[in-house]
TIVO-2410 file (N, C-alpha, C; in nm, 3 decimals):
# residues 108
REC num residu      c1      c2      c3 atome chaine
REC   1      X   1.808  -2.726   0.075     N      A
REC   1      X   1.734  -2.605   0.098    CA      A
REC   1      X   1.587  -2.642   0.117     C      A
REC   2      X   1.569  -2.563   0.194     N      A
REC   2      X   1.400  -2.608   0.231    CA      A
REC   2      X   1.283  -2.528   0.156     C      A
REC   3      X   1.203  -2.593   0.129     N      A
REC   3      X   1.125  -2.490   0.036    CA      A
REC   3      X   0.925  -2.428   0.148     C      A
REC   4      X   0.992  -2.479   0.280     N      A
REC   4      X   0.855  -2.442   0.362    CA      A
REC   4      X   0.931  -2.369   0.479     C      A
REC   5      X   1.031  -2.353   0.494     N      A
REC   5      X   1.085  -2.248   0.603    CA      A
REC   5      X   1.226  -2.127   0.533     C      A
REC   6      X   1.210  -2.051   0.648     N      A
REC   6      X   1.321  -1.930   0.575    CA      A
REC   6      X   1.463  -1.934   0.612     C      A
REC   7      X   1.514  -2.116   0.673     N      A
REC   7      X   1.632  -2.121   0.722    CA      A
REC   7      X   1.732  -2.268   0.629     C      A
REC   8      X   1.829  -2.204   0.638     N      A
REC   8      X   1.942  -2.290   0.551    CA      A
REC   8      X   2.041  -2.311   0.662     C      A
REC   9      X   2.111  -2.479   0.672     N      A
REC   9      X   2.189  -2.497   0.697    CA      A
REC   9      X   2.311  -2.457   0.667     C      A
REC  10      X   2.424  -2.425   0.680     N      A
REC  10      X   2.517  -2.402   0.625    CA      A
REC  10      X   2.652  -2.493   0.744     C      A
REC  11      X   2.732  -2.546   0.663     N      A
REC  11      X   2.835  -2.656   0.733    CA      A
REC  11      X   2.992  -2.543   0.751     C      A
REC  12      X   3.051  -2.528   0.841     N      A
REC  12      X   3.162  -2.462   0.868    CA      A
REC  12      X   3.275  -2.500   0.975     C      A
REC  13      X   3.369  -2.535   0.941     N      A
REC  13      X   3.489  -2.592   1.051    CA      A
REC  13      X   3.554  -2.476   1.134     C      A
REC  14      X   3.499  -2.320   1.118     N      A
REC  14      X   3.492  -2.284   1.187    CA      A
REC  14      X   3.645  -2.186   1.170     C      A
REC  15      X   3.701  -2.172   1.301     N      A
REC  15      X   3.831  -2.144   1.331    CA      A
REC  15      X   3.918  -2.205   1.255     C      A
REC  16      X   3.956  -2.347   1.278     N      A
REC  16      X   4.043  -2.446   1.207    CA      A
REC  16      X   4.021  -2.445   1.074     C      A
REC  17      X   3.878  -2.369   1.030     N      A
REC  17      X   3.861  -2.339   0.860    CA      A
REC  17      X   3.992  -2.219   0.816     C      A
REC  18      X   3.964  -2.128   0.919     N      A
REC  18      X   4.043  -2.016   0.947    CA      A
REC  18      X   4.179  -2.069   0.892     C      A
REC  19      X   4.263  -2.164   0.992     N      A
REC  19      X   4.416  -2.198   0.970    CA      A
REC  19      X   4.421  -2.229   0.832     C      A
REC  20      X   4.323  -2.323   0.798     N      A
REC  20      X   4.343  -2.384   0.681    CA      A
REC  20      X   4.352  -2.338   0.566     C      A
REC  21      X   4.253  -2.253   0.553     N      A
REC  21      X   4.298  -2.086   0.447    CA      A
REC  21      X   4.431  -2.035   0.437     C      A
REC  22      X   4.463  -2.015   0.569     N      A
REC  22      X   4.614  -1.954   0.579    CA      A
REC  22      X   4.693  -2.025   0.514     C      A
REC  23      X   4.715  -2.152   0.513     N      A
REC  23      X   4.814  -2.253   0.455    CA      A
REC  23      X   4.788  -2.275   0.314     C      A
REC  24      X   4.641  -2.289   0.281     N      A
REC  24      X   4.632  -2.323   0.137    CA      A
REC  24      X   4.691  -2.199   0.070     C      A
REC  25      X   4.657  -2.059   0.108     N      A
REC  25      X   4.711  -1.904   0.080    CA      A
REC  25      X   4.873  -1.955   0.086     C      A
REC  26      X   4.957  -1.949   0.206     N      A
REC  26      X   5.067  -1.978   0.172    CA      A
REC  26      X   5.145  -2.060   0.075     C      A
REC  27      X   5.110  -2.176   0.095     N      A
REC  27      X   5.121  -2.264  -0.053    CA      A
REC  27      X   5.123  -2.267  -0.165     C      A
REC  28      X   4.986  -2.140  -0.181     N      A
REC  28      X   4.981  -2.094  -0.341    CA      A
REC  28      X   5.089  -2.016  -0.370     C      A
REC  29      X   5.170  -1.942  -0.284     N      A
REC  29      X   5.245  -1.854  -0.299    CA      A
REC  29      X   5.411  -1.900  -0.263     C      A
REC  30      X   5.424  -2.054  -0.246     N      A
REC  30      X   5.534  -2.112  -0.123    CA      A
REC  30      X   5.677  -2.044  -0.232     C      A
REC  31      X   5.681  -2.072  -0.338     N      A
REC  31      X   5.805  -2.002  -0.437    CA      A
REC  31      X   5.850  -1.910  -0.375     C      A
REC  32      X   5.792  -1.815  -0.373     N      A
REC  32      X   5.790  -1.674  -0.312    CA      A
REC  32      X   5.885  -1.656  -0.201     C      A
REC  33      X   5.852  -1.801  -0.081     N      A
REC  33      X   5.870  -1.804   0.086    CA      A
REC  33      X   6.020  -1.902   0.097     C      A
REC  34      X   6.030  -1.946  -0.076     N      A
REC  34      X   6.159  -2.029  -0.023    CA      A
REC  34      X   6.261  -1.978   0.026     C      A
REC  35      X   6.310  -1.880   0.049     N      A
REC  35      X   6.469  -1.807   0.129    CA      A
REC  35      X   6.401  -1.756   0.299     C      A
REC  36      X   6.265  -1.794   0.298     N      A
REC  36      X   6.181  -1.753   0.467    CA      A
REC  36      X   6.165  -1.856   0.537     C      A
REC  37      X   6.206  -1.818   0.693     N      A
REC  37      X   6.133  -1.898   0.767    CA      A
REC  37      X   5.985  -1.894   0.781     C      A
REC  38      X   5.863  -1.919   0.809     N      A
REC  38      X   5.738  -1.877   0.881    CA      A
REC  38      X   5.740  -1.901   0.958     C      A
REC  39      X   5.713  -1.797   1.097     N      A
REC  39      X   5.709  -1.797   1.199    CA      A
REC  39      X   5.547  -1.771   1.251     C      A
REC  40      X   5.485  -1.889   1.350     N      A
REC  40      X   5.388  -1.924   1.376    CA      A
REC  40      X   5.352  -1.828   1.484     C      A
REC  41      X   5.279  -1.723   1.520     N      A
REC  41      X   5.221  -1.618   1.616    CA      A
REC  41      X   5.104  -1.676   1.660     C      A
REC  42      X   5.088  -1.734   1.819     N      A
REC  42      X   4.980  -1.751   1.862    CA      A
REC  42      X   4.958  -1.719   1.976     C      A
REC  43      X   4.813  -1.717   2.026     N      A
REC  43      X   4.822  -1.713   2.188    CA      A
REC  43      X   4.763  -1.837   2.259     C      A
REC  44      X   4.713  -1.857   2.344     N      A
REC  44      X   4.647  -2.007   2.426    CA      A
REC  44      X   4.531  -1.984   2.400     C      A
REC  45      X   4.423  -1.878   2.370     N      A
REC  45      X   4.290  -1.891   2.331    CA      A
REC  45      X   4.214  -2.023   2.233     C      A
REC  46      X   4.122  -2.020   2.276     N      A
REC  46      X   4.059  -2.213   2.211    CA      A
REC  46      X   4.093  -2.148   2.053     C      A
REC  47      X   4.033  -2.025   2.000     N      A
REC  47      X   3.984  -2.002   1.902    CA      A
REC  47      X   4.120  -2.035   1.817     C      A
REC  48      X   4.260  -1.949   1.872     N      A
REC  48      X   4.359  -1.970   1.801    CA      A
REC  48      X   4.424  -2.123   1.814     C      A
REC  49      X   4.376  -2.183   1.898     N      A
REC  49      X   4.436  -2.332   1.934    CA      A
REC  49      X   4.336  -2.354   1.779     C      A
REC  50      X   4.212  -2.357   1.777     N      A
REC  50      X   4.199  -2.421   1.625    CA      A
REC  50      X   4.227  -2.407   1.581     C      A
REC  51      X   4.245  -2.265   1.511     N      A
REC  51      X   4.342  -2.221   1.364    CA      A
REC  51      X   4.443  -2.265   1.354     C      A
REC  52      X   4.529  -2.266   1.461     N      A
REC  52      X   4.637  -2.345   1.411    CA      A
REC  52      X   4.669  -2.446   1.423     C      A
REC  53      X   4.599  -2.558   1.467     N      A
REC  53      X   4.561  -2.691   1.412    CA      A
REC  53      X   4.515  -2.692   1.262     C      A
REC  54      X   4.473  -2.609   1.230     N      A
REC  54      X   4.423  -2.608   1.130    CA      A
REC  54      X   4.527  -2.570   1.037     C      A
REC  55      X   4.581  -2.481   1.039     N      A
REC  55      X   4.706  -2.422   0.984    CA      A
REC  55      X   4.820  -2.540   0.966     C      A
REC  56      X   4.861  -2.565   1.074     N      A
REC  56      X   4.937  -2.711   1.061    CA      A
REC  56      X   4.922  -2.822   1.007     C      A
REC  57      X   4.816  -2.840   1.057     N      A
REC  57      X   4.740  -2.993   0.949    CA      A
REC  57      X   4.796  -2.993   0.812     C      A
REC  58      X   4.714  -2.838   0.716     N      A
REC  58      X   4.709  -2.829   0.610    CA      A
REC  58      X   4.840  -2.824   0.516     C      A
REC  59      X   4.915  -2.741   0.649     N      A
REC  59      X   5.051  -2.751   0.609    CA      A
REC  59      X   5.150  -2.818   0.614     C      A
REC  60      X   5.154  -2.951   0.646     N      A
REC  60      X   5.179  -3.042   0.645    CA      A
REC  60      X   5.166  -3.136   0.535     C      A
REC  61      X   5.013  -3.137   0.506     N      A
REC  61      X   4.953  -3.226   0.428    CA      A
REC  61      X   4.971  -3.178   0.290     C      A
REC  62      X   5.011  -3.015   0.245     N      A
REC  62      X   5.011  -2.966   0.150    CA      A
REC  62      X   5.262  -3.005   0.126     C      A
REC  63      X   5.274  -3.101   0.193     N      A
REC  63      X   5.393  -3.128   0.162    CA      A
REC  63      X   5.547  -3.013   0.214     C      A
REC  64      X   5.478  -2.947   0.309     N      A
REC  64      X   5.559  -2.839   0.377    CA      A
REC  64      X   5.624  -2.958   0.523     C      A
REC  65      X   5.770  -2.846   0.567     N      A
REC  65      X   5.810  -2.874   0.701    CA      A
REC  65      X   5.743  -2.739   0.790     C      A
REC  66      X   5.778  -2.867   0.932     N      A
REC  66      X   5.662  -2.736   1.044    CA      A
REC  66      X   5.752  -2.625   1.032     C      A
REC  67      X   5.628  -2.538   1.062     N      A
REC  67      X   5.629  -2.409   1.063    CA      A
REC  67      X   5.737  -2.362   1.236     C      A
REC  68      X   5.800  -2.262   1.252     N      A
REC  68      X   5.888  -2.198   1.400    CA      A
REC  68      X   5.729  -2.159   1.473     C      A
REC  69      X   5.697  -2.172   1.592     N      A
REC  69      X   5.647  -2.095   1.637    CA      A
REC  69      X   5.637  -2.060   1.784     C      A
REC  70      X   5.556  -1.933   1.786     N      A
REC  70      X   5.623  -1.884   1.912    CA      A
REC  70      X   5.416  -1.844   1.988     C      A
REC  71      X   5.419  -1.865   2.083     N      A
REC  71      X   5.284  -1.868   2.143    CA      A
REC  71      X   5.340  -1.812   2.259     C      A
REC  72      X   5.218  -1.712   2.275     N      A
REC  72      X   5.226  -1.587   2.414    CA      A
REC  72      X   5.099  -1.607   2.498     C      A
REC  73      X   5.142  -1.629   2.672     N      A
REC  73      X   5.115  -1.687   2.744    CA      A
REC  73      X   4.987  -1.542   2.765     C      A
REC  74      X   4.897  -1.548   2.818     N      A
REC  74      X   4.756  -1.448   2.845    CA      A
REC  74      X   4.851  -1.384   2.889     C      A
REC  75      X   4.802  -1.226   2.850     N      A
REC  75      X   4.885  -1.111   2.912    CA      A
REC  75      X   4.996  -1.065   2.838     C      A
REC  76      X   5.082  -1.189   2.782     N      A
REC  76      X   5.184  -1.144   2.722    CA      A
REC  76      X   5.155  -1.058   2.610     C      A
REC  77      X   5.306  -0.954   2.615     N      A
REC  77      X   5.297  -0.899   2.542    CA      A
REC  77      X   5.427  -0.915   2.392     C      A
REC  78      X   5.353  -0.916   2.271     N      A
REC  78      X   5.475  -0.918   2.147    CA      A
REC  78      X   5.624  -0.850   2.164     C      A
REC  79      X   5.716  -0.914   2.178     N      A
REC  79      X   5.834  -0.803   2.175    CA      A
REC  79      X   5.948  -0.900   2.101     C      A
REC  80      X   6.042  -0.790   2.082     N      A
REC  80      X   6.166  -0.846   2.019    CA      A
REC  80      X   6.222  -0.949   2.058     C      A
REC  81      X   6.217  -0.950   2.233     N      A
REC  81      X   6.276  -1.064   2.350    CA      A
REC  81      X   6.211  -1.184   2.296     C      A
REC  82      X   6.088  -1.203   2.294     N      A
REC  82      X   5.993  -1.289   2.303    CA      A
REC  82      X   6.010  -1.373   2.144     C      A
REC  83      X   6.050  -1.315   2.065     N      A
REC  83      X   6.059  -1.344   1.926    CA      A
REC  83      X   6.212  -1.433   1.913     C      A
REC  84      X   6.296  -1.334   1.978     N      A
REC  84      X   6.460  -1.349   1.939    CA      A
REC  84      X   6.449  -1.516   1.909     C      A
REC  85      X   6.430  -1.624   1.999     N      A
REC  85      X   6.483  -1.771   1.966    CA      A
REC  85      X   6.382  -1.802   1.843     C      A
REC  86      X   6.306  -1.792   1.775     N      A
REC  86      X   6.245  -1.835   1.709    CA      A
REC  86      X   6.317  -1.730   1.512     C      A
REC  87      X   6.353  -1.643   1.553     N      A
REC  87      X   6.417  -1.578   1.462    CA      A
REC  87      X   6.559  -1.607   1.414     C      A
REC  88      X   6.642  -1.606   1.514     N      A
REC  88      X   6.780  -1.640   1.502    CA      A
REC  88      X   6.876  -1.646   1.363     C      A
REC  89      X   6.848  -1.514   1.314     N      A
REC  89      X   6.907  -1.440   1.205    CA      A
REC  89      X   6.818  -1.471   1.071     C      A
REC  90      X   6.715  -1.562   1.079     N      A
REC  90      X   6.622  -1.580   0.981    CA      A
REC  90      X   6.582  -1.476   0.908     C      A
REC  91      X   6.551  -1.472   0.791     N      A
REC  91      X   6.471  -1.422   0.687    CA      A
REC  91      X   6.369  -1.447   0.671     C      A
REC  92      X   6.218  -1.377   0.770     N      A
REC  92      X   6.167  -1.445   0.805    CA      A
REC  92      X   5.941  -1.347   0.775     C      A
REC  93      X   5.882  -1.478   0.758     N      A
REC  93      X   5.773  -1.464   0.745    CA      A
REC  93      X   5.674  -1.450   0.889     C      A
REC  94      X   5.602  -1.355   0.910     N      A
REC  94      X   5.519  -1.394   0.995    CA      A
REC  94      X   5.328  -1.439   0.994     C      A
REC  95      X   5.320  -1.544   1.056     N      A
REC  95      X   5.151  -1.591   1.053    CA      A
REC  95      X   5.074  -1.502   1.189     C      A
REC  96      X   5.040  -1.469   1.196     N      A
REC  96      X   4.927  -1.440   1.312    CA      A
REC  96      X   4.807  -1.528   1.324     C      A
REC  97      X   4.817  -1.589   1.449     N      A
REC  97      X   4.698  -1.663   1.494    CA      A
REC  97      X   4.647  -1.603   1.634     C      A
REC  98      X   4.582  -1.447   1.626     N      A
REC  98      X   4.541  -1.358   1.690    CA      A
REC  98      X   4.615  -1.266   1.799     C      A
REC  99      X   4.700  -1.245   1.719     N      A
REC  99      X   4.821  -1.131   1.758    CA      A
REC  99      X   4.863  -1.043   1.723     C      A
REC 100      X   4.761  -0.986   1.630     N      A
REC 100      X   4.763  -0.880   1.520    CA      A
REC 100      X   4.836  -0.719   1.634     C      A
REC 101      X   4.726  -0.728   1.741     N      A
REC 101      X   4.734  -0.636   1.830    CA      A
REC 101      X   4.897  -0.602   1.861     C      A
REC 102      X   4.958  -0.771   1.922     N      A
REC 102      X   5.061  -0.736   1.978    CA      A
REC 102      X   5.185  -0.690   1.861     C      A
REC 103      X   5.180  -0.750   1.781     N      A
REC 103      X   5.241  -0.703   1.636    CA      A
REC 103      X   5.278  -0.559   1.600     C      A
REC 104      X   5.146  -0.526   1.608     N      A
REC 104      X   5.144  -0.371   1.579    CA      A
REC 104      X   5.254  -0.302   1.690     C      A
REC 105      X   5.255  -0.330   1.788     N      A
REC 105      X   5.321  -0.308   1.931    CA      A
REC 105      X   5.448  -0.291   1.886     C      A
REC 106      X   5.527  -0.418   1.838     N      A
REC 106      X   5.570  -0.442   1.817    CA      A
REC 106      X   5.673  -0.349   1.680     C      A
REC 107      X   5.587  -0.317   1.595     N      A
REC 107      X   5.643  -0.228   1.502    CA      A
REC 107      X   5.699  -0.114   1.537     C      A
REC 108      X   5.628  -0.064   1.683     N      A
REC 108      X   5.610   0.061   1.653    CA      A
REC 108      X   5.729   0.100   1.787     C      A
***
């Protein structure tokens, strides 16, 4: 901290900080997820390409197998179709890595 100006560095990984939350969160809770698949929700945007690098990494490294996931091409939209191979009678968890939107779609 500087004691002659009014600015602080601050260090942040950003997006891929993002994933990495998600996983350490899941982990704390993995008991919970043992009878679930997690199913990985992403789209091609850079932002979600970090998170879930980030997401993966952690989850990996935190002693997990990969996560199912299913990534929607620009435009696409969330649907049952789009889901079906990644579900395949699973009991199943979902991650969003900026697909909240299509989700909702999806519910409804």
């Amino acid at each position: 901290m500087s004691e002659s100006d009014w600015y602080t560095l601050y260090f942040s990984k950003g997006f891929y900080q993002e994933g990495e939350g998600a996983a350490r969160y899941l982990n704390s809770i993995a008991e919970t997820l043992e009878d679930k698949t997690i199913i990985e929700l992403c789209v091609t945007h850079l932002r979600a390409v970090r998170s879930r690098r980030g997401f993966r990494e952690t989850w990996l490294e935190t002693g997990h197998q990969p996560v199912a996931s299913v990534t929607l091409k620009k435009g696409e939209i969330l649907t049952a179709k789009v889901l079906e191979p990644a579900l395949s009678g699973k009991n199943s968890t979902f991650l969003s890595s900026g697909t909240a939107r299509g989700y909702q779609r999806l519910k409804q």
